[in-house]
C-alpha positions in Angstrom: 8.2 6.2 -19.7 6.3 3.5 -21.4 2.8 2.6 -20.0 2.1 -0.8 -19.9 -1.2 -1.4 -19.4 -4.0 0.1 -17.1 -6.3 -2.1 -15.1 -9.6 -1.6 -13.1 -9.7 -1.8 -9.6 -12.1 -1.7 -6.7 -12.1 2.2 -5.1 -11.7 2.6 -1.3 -10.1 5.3 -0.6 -10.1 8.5 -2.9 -6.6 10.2 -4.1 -3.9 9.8 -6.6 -0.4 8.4 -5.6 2.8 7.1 -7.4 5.9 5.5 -6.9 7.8 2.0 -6.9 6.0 -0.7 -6.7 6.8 -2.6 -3.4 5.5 -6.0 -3.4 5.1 -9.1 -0.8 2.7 -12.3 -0.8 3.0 -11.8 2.6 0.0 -10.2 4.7 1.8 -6.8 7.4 0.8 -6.4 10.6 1.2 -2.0 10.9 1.2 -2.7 15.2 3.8 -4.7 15.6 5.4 -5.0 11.9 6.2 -1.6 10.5 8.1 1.5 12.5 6.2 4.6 11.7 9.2 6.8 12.5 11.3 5.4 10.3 8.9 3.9 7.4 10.4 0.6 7.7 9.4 -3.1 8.4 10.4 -4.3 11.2 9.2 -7.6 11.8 11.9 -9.7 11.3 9.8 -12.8 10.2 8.5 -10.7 7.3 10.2 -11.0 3.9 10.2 -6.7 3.6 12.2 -7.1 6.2 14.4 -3.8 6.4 13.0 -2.1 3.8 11.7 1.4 3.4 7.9 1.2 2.8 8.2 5.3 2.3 6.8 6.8 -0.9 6.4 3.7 -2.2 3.0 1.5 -3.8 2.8 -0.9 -1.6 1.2 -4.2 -2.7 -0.1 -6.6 -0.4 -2.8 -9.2 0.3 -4.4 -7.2 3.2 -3.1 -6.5 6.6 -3.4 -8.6 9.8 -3.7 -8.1 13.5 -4.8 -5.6 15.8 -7.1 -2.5 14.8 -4.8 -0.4 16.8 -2.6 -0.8 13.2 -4.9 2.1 11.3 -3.3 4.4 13.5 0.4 3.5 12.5 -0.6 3.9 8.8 -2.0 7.8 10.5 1.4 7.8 12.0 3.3 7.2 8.7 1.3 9.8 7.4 2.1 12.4 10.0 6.0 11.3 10.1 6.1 12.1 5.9 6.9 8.2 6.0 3.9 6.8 4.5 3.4 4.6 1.1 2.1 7.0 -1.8 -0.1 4.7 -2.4 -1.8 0.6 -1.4 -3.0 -1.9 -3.4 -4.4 -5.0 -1.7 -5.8 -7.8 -2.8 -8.8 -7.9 -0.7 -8.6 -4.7 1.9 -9.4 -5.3 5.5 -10.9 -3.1 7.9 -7.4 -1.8 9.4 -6.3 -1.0 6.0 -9.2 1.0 4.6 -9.7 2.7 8.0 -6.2 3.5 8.0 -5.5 4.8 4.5 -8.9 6.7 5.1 -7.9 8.8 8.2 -4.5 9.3 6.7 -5.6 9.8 3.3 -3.4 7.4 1.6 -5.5 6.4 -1.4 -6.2 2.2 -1.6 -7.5 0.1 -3.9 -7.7 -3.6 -4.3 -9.5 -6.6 -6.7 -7.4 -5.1 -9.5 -7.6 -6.7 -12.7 -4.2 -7.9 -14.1 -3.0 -7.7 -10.3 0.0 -10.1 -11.1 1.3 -8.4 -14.0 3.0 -5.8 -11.5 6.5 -6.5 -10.7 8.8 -5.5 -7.9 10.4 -2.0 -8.9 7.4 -1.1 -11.7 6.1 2.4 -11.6 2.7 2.4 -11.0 0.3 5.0 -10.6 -3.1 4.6 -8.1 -6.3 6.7 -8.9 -8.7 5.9 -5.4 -10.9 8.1 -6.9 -11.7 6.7 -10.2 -10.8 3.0 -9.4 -7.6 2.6 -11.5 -4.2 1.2 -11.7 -1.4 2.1 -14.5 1.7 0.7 -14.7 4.8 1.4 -16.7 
């Protein structure tokens, strides 16, 4: 596996994950938009529509809607459905608050943030503030 670059990223939430990146433009809603039996996005409007956010980096600009959303990201966790690892562009409170009680580590403000492609590995250090990808 060839690494591609590494780039510098804002730490929120400590931990190491891999996996696929899995990205959207589009901001989730965890309450109403993702199925945290399944690991899935359900929201139909969504363009992830369908597809398995499970073991996967998920990239997105930050999430929307209710707080009640930090507890589906708990409940990913718990179900062994969870994302290895999120990168945001700028985290909001449900995010960071959810990664943090289900220790999912987060960063976001990553430099190079739009040289990661659909399908790339990429691996997220929370603890030191770093994203590689390959």
């Amino acid at each position: 596996m060839i690494m591609r670059g590494v780039f510098r990223a804002r730490s929120l939430v400590d931990g190491l994950g891999w996996g696929e990146a899995l990205i959207t433009n589009s901001p989730i809603s965890f309450l109403e938009g993702v199925d945290p039996e399944q690991g899935k996005i359900i929201d139909k409007s969504h363009e992830l529509f369908g597809l398995s956010i499970d073991k996967k980096v998920l990239v997105f600009p930050h999430s929307v809607g209710s707080s009640v959303g930090a507890y589906v990201l708990y409940k990913l966790k718990k179900n062994g459905k969870a994302p290895s690892a999120i990168i945001n562009l700028i985290s909001d409170n449900i995010t960071v608050s959810g990664c943090a009680i289900a220790k999912i580590p987060l960063v976001d403000m990553v430099e190079g943030l739009s040289l990661i492609r659909k399908g790339d590995f990429i691996m997220v250090n929370g603890s030191n503030g770093s994203v590689i990808i390959y």
